[in-house]
Every structure is written in structure tokens, then in C-alpha cells.
KESESE-744303 format. One line per field, with one value per residue: x, y, z of N, C-alpha, C in turn; residue number from 1; residue in one letter. Coordinates in Angstrom, 1 decimal. Example, Ala and Ser with C-alpha at 12.3 -4.5 7.8 and 13.67 -1.06 7.14 Angstrom:
2
n_x <- c(13.2:12.8);
n_y <- c(-5.7:-2.2);
n_z <- c(7.8:7.1);
ca_x <- c(12.3:13.7);
ca_y <- c(-4.5:-1.1);
ca_z <- c(7.8:7.1);
c_x <- c(13.2:12.9);
c_y <- c(-3.3:0.0);
c_z <- c(7.8:7.9);
seq <- c(1:2);
type <- c(A:S);
END
This chain:
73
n_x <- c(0.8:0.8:1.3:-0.4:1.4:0.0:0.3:2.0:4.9:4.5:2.0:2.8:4.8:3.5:1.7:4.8:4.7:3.1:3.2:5.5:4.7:2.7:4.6:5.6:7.7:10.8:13.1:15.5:15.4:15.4:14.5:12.7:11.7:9.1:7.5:6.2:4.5:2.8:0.4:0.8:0.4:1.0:3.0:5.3:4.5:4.9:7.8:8.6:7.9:9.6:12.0:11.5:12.3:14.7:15.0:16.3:16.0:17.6:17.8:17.6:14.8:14.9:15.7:13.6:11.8:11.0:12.0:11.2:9.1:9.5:8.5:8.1:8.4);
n_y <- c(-1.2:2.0:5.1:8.3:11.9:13.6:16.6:18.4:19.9:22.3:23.3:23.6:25.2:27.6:27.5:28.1:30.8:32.5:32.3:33.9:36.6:36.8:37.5:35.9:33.9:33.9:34.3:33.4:31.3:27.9:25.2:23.6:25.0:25.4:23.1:23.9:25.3:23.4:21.1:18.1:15.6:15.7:16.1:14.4:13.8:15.7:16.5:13.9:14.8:17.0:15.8:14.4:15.8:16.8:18.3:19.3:19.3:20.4:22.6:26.2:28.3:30.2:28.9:27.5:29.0:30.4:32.2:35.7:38.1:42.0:44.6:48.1:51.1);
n_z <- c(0.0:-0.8:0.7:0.7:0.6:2.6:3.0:1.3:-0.8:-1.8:-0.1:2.5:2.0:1.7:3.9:5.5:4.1:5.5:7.9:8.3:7.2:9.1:11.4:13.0:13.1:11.8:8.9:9.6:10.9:12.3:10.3:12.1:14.1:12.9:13.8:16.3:15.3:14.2:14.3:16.9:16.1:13.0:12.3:12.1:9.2:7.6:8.3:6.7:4.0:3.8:3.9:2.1:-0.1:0.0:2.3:5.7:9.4:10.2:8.3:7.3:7.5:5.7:3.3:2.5:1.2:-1.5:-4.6:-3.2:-3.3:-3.7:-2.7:-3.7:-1.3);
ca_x <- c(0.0:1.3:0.6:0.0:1.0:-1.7:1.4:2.7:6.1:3.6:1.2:4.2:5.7:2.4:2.1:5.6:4.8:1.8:4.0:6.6:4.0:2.3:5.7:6.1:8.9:12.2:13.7:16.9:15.3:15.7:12.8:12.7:10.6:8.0:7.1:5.9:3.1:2.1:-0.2:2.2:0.1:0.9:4.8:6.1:4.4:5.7:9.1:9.1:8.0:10.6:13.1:12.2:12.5:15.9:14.7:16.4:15.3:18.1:18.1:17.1:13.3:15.0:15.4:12.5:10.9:11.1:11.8:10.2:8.4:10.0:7.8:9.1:7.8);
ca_y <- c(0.0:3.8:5.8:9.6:13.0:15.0:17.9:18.6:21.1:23.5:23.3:23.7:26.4:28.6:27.7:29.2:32.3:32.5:32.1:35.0:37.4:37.1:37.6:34.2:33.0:34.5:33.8:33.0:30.3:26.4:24.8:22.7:25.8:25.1:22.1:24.8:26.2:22.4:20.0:17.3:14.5:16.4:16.4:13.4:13.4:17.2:16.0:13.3:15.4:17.8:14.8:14.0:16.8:17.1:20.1:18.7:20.1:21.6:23.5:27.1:28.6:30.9:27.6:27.4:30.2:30.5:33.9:36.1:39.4:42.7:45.7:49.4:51.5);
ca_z <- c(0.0:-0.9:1.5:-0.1:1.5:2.6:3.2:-0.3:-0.6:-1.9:1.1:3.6:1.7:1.9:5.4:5.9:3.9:6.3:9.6:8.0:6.9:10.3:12.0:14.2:12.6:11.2:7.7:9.7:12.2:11.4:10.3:13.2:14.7:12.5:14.8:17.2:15.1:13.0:15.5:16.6:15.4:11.8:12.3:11.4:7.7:7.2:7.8:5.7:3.1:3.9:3.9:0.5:-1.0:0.2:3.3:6.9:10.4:10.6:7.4:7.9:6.8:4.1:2.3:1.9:0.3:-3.2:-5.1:-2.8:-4.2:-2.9:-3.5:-3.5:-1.1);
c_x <- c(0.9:0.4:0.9:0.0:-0.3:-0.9:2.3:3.8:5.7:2.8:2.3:4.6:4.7:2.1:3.3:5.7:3.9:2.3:5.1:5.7:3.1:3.5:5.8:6.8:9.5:12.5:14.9:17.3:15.6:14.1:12.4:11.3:9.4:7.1:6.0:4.8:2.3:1.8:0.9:1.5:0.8:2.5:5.6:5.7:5.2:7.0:9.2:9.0:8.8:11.9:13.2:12.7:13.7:16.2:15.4:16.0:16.3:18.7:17.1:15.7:13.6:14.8:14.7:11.2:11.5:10.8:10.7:10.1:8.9:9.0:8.5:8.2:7.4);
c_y <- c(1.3:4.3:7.4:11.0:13.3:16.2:17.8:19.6:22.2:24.2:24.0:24.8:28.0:28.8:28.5:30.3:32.7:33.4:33.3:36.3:37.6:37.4:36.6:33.9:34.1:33.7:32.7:31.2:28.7:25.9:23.7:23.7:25.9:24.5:23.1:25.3:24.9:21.7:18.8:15.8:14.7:16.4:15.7:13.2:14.5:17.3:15.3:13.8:16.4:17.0:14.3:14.8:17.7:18.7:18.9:20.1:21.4:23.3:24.9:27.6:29.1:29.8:27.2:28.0:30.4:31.9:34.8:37.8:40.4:43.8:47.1:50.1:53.0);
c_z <- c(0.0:0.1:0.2:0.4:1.1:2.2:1.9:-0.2:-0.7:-0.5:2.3:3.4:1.8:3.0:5.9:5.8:4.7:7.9:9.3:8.2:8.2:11.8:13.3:14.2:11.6:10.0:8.3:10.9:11.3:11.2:10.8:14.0:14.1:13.5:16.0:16.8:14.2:14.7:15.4:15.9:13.4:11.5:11.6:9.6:7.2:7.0:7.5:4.8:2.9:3.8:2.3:-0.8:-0.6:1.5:4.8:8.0:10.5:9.4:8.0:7.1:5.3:3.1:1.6:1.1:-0.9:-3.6:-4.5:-3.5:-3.2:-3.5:-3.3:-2.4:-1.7);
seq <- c(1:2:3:4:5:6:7:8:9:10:11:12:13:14:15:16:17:18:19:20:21:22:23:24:25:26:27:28:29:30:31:32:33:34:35:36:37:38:39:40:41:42:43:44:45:46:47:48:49:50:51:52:53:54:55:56:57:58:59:60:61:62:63:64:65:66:67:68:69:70:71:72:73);
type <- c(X:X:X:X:X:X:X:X:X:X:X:X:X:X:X:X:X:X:X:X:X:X:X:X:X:X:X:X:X:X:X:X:X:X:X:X:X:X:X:X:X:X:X:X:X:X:X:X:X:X:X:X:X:X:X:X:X:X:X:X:X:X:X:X:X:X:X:X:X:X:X:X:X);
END
């Protein structure tokens, strides 16, 4: 049997821009502090999907935001 995420790289990564944009979490933190704002039943799939996609705990958040948009003021 395949099991199939529910937590996709996408999902996760919208969640993080979530947790930035609400100021909770730092670009420069690990993304271990995630854990802190994901229910713990929810953890262990998140980091395997972070495992496969080559992200470890202890890599840092920036990592994981993709080209972010700067606007002028």
C-alpha cells in the first residue's frame, strides 16, 4: 500500500509564507521551529515530506521560500 501525502512542498511552503507574513517565525530560524506552530500528530508526515524533498530540520526557513516578491515603497 502507498501511503500519499496530505502535506505537499507547496502546502508547507504557503504555510511558511503564512507564519513569515504574520511575523512568528524568522527567515533565519531552522525549520525545526515550525514544529511549534504544526499540530504534533501532523509532524512526522511534514518532515518526511521535507526529507524528501531534500529540506532537513536543521536546514534554515529561508530555504525554503522560493523567489520572494519585494515591492518598492
Amino acid at each position: 500500500m502507498v501511503q500519499v501525502a496530505i502535506y505537499s512542498l507547496s502546502f508547507i511552503k504557503d504555510e511558511v509564507q503564512e507564519l513569515l507574513r504574520q511575523g512568528l517565525i524568522s527567515r533565519h530560524q531552522s525549520i525545526y521551529t515550525l514544529r511549534w506552530y504544526i499540530p504534533n500528530r501532523d509532524w512526522d508526515e511534514i518532515e518526511l515530506e521535507l526529507e524528501r524533498n531534500n529540506f532537513l530540520s536543521r536546514d534554515r526557513i529561508i530555504d525554503l521560500i522560493d523567489n520572494e516578491e519585494w515591492r518598492e515603497d
